[in-house]
Backbone bond lengths (Angstrom), bond angles and torsions (degrees), N, CA, C in turn:
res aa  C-N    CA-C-N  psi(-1)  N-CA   C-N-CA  omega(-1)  CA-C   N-CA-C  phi
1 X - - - 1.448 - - 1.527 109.56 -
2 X 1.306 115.07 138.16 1.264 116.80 -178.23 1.504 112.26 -79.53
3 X 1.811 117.02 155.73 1.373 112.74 176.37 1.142 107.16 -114.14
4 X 1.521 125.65 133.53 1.346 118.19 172.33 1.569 107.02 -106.10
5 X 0.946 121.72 157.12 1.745 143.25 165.85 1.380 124.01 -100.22
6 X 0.978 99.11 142.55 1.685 97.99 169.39 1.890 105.49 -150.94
7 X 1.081 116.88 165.57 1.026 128.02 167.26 1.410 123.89 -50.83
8 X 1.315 128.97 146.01 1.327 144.78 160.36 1.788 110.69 -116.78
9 X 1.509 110.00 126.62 1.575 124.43 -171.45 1.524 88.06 -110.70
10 X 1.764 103.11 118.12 1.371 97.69 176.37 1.551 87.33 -103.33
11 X 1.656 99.36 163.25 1.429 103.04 -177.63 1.507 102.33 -149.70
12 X 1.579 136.66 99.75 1.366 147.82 169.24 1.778 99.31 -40.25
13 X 1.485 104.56 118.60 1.225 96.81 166.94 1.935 110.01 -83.15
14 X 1.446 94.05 -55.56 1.708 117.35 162.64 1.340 117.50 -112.81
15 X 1.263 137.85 147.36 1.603 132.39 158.69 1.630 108.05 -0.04
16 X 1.034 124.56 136.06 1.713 128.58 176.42 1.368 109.68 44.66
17 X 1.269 150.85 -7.58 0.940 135.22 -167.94 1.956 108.41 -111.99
18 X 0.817 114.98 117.46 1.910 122.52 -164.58 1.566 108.58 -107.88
19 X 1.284 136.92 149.56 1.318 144.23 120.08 1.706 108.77 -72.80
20 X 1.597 106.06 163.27 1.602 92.58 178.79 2.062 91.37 -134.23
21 X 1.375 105.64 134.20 1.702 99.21 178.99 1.440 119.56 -116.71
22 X 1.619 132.34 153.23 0.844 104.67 149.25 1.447 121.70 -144.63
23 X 1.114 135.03 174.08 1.608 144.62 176.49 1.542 124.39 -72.47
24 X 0.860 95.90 107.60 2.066 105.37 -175.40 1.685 99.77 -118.48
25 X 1.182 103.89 177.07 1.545 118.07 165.87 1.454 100.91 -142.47
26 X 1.705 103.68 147.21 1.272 127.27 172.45 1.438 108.65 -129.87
27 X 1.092 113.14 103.84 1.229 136.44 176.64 1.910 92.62 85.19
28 X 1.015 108.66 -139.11 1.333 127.29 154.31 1.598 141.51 -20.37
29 X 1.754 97.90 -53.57 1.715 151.25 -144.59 1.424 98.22 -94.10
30 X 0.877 115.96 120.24 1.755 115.64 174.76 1.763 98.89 -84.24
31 X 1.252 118.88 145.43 1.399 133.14 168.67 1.621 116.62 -127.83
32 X 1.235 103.72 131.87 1.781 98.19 169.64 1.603 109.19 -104.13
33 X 1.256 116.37 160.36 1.653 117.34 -139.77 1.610 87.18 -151.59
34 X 1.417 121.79 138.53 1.192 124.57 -174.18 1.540 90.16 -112.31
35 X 1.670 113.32 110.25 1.664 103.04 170.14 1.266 116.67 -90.12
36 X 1.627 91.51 126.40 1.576 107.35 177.93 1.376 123.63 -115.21
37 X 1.242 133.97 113.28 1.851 127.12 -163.68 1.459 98.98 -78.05
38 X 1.293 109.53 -9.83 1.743 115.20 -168.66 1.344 115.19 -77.19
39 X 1.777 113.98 -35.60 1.050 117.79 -163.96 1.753 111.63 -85.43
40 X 1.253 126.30 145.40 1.401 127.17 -161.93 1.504 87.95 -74.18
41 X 1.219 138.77 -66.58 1.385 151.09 -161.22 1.787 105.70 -106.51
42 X 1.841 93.50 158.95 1.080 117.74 157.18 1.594 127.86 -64.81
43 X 1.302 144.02 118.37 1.223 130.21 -165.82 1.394 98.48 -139.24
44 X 1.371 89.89 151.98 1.833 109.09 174.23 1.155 101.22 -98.40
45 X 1.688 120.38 -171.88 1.614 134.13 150.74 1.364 98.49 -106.94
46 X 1.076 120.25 139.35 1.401 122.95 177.94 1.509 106.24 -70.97
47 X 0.958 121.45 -35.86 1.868 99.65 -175.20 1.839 111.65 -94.42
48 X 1.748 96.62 4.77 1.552 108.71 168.22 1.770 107.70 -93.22
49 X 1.230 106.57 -36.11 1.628 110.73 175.75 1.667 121.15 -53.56
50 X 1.408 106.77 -38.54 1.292 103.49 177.50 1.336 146.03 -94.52
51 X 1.438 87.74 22.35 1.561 120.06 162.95 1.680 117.91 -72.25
52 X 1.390 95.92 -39.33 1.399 117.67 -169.77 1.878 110.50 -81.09
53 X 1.348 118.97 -28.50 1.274 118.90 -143.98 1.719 94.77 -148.94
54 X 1.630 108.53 147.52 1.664 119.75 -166.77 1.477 85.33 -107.20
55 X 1.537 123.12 -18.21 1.268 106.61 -167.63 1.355 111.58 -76.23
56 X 1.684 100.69 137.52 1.219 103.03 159.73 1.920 134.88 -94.91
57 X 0.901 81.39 17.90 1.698 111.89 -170.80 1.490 119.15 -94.01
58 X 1.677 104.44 96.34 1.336 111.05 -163.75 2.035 118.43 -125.62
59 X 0.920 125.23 96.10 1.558 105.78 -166.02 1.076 117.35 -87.91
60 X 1.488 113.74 116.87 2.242 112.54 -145.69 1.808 71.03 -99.95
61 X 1.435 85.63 155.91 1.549 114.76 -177.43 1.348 98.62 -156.06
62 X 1.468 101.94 129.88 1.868 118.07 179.28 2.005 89.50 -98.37
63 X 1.881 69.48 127.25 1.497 86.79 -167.84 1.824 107.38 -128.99
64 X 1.349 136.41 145.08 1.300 127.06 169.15 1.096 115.04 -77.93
65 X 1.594 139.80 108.58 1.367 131.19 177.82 1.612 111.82 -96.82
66 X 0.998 109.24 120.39 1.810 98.69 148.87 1.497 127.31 -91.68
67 X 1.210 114.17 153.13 1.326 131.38 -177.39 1.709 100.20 77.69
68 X 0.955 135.44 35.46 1.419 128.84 164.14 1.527 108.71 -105.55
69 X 1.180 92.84 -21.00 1.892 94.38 175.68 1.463 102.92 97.54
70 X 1.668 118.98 15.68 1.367 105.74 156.18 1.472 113.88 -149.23
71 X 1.090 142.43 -179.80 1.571 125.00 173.90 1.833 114.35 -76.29
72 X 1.239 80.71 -44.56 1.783 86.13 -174.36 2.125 108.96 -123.73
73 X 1.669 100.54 147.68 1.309 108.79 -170.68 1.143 90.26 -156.73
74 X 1.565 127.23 150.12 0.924 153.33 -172.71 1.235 112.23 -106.06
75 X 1.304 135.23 92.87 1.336 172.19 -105.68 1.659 112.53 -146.38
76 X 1.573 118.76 111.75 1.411 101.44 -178.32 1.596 83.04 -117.05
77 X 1.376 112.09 -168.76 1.647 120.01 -155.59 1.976 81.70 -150.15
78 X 1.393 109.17 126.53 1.496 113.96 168.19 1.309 109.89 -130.93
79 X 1.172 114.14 -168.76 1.308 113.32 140.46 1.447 124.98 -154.26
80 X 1.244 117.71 177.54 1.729 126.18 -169.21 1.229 134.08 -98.42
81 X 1.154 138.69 74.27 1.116 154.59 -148.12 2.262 97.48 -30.94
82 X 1.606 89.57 -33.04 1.917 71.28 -167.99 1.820 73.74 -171.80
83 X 1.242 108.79 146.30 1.846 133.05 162.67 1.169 120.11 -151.49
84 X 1.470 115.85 122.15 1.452 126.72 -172.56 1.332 99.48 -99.58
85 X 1.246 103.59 145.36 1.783 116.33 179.76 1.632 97.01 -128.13
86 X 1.466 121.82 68.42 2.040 127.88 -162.89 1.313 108.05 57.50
87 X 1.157 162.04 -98.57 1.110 142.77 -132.83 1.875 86.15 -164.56
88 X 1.130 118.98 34.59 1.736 129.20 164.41 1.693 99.94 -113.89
89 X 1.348 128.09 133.21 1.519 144.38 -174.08 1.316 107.61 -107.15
90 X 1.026 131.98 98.22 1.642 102.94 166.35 1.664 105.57 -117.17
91 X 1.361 118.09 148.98 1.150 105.51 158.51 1.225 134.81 -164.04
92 X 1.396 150.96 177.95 1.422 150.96 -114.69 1.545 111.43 34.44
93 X 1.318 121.32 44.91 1.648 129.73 178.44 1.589 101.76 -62.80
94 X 1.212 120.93 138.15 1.435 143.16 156.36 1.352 116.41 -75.34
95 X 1.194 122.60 122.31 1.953 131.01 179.84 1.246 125.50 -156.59
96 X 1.414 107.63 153.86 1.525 95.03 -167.73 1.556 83.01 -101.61
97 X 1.842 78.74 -179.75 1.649 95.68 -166.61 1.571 88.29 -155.30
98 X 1.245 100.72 111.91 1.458 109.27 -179.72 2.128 109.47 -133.62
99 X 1.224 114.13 -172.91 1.494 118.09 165.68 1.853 106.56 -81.76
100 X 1.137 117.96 83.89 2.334 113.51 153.99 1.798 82.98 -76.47
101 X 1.059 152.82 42.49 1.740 106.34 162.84 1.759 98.75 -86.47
102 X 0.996 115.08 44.87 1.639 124.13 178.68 1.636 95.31 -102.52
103 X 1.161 101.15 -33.09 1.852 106.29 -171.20 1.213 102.43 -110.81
104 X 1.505 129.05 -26.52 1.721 101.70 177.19 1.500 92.01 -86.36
105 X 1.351 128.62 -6.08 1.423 96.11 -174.92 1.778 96.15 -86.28
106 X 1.117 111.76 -41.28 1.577 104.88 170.43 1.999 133.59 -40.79
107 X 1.779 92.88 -32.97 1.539 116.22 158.89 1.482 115.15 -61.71
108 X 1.635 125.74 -42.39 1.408 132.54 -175.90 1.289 92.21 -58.01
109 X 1.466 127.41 -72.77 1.598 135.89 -170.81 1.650 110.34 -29.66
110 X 1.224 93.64 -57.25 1.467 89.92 179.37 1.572 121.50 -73.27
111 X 1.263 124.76 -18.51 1.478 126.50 169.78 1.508 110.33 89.94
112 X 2.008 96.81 43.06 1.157 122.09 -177.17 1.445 109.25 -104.43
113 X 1.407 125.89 150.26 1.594 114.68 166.47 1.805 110.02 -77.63
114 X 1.181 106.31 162.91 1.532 127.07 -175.05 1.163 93.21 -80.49
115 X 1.873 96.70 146.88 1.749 120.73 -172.25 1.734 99.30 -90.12
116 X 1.188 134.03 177.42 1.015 135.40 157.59 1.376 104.74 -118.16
117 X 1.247 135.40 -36.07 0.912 132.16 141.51 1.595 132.10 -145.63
118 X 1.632 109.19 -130.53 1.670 122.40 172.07 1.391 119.27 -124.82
119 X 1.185 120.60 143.49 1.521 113.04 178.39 1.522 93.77 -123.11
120 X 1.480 96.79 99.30 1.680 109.36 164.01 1.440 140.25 -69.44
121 X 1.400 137.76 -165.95 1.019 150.21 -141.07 1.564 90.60 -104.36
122 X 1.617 129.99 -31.98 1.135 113.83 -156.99 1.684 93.97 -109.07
123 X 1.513 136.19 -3.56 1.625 108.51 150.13 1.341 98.92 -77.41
124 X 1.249 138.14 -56.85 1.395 142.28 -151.44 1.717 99.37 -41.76
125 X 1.488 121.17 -46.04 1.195 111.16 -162.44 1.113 105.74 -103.99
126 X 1.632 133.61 8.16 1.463 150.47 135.03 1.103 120.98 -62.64
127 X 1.391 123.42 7.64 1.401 136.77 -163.55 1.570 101.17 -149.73
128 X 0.773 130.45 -10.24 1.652 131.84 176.74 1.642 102.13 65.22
129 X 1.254 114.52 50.87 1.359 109.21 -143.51 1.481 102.11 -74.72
130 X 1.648 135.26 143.29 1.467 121.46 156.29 1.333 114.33 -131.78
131 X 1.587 99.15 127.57 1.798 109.48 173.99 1.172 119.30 -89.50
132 X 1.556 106.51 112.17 1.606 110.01 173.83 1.490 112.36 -98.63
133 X 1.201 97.69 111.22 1.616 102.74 179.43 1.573 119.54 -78.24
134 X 1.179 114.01 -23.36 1.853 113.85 164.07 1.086 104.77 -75.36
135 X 1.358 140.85 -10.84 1.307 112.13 161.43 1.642 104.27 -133.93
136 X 1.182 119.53 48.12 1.031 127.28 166.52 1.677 140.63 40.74
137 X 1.636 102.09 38.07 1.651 111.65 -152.55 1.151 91.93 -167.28
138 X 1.778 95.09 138.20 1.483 100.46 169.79 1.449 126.84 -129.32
139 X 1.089 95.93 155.25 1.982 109.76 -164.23 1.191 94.54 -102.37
140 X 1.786 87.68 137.38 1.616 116.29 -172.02 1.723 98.27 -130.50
141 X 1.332 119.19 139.90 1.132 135.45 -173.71 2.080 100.54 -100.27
142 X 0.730 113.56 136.60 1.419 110.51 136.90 1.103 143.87 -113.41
């Protein structure tokens, strides 16, 4: 199986402390993606998702999240016609699509650009995924 790479954008929020990003395309559309190993799922922002997608076809599911900063969020489930990770295709991807403007507005403060979304735990480990942080890129299996 081939490995592809892609970049990792480290970004100091404070001294030692980092977010890590990276650049995909959906469809066409470039997206920046906050990778998180923490998060169970892939997630959009909902008013960042519909940049990407004509569908209006969403099946919201009340879901308990942790680490969103509340117990409960209202959670729809889509999917993606096609997402490139450099020269890796995947497509009919499953994602949620919920409200982060809790974090891009927290990104504005800092005089950060806005996420479109998250790249979770469940491509990463659909992907055999590995983050090399000395060289700043991560390998995706297909």
């Amino acid at each position: 199986m081939p490995i592809h790479s892609i970049t990792i954008e480290p970004i100091a929020l404070e001294p030692g402390n980092f977010h890590l990003f990276i650049k995909v395309k959906i469809g066409v559309k470039s997206a920046r993606l906050l990778l998180d190993t923490g998060a169970s799922r892939t997630a959009f922002d909902t008013t960042q998702f519909a940049k990407f997608t004509q569908s209006k076809h969403t099946n919201p599911l009340e879901v308990q999240s942790i680490g969103l900063g509340t117990n409960e969020v209202l959670t729809s489930i889509n999917s993606l016609s096609s997402i490139r990770f450099g020269d890796l295709k995947l497509t009919h991807v499953e994602v949620a699509v919920l409200n982060l403007s809790h974090v891009n507005e927290a990104y504005q403060q800092l005089g950060l650009p806005k996420i479109d979304g998250v790249l979770g735990a469940d491509l990463l480990m659909q992907l055999k995924a590995i983050v090399n942080l000395k060289k700043l890129e991560l390998k995706l299996t297909a």
